[in-house]
Structures are given as C-alpha cells and as structure tokens.
C-alpha positions as CSV (number, residue, x, y, z in Angstrom):
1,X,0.0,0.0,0.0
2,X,1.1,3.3,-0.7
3,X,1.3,5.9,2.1
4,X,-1.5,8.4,2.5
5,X,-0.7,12.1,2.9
6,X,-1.7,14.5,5.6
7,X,-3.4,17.3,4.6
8,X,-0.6,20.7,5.1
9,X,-4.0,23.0,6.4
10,X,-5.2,20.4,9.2
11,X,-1.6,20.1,10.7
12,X,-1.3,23.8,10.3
13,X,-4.7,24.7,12.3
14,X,-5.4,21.4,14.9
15,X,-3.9,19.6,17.2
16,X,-5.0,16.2,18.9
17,X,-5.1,16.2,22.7
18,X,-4.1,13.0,24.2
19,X,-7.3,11.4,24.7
20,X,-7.8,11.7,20.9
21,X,-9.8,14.9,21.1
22,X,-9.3,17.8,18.3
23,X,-8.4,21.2,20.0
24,X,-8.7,24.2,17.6
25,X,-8.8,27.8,17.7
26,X,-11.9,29.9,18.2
27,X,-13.3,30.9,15.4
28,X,-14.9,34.4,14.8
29,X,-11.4,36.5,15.6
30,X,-10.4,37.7,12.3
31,X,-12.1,41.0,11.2
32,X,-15.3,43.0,12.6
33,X,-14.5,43.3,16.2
34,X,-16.2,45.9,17.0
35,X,-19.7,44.4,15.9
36,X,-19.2,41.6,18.8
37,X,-19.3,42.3,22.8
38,X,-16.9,42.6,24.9
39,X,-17.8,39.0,26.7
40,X,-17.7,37.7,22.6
41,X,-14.7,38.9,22.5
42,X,-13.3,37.8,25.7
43,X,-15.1,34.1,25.0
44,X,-13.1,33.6,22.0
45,X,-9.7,33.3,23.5
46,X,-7.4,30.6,23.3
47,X,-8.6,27.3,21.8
48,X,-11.1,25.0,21.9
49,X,-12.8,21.1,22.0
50,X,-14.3,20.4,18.2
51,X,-17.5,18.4,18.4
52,X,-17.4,14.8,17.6
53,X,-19.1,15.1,13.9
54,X,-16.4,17.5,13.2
55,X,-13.5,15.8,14.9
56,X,-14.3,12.5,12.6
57,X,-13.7,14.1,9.6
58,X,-10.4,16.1,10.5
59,X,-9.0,12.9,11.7
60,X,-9.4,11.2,8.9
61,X,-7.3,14.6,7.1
62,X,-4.3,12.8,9.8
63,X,-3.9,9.5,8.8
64,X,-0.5,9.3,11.2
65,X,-1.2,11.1,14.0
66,X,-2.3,9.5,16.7
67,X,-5.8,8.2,17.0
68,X,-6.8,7.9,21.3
C-alpha cells in the first residue's frame, strides 16, 4: 500500500489532545471586532474542544497522528 498524505491546512490549524480529542482555535477573531461584545470577544480566546461530527472528519485529514 502506498502511504497516505496528511493534509498541510489540518496540521497547520489542529492539534490532537491526548485522549484523541481535536483542539482548535476559536473561530470568529479575524475581522469585525467591534460588531461583537466585549464577553464575545473575551469568550473567543485561546482554543477550543471540536465536536465529535467534526473531529471525525479532521482525523481522517491525519492519517499518522495519533488516534486515542
């Protein structure tokens, strides 16, 4: 079998956690910061837990990393 490739933007943007969850930045940071609150704002620090639907499909984007 020939090996599979990772996909460059999922190693770039994710990371696994060691239980096998996907931890990702928050989203909504970019542009048009001062249309959102102050608590928003303050909520979308740091990173986060993907949901389980989502998490399937970036793992399978990582063939090689690990899988908890």
């Amino acid at each position: 079998m020939p090996k599979l490739k990772t996909k460059s933007s999922a190693k770039k943007r994710f990371k696994l956690t060691a239980s096998g969850k996907v931890k990702m930045p928050q989203s909504g940071k970019r542009h048009g910061m001062i249309k959102r609150t102050n608590s928003q704002i303050r909520k979308q620090r740091g990173t986060t837990i993907m949901s389980k639907q989502d998490s399937k499909i970036v793992k399978s984007y990582m063939p090689y990393s690990l899988r908890g």
